[in-house]
N, C-alpha and C positions, 0 to 999 in steps of 0.2 A: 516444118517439124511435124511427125506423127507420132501422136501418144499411141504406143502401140499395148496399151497395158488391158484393155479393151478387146484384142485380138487373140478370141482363142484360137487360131489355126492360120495360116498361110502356106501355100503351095509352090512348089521353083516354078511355075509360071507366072504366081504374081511375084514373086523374088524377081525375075526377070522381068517383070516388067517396072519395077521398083529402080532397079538398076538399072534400066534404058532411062527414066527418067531423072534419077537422079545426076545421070551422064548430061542430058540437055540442061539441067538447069545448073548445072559447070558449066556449063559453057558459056551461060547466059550469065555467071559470076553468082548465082546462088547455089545455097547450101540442102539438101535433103539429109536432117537430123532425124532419128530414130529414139525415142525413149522410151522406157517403163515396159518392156519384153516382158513376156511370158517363158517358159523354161521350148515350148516348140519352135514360137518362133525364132528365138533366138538358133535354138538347130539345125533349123531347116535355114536360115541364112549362111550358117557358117555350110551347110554341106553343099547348096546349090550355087558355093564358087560367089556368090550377091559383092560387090564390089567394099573396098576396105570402109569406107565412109558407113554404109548399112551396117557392116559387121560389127562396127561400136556402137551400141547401145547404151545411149546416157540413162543412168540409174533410175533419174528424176528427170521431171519435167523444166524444173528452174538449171541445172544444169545442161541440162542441152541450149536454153534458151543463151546461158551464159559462156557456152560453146561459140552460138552462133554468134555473137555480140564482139568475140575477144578473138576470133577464128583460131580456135583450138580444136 
C-alpha cells in the first residue's frame, strides 16, 4: 500500500511504472493499494489510462488496509 497523501505531483511515467508493477505483483498474488490522493495525482492517474486497481483510491489509510485484508 502507498499513502499517497504525501505526494504532491506524479508524472504518466511514474503512472507507468506504478502499473507495470502493480501488474507483477498480481501475479505474484499481491495487491498494490493506493490511499490518501492529492486532487493531481488522482488526475494524472485517471488520464494516463494507470490500470483500474490505481485508479481507486482509498480515502484512508485504515480502508485500504481493510481492502487488502477482505480483498475488496
Amino acid at each position: 500500500m502507498i499513502d499517497a497523501e504525501t505526494v504532491p505531483f506524479i508524472d504518466v511515467s511514474a503512472v507507468r511504472m506504478l502499473d507495470r508493477l502493480a501488474g507483477e505483483l498480481k501475479a505474484r498474488g499481491v495487491r498494490l493499494l493506493l490511499a490518501r490522493d492529492v486532487g493531481q495525482v488522482r488526475d494524472v492517474l485517471s488520464t494516463a489510462d494507470a490500470g483500474a486497481e490505481l485508479r481507486h483510491v482509498h480515502p484512508t489509510v485504515r480502508e485500504a488496509v481493510e481492502a487488502a485484508r477482505t480483498g475488496t
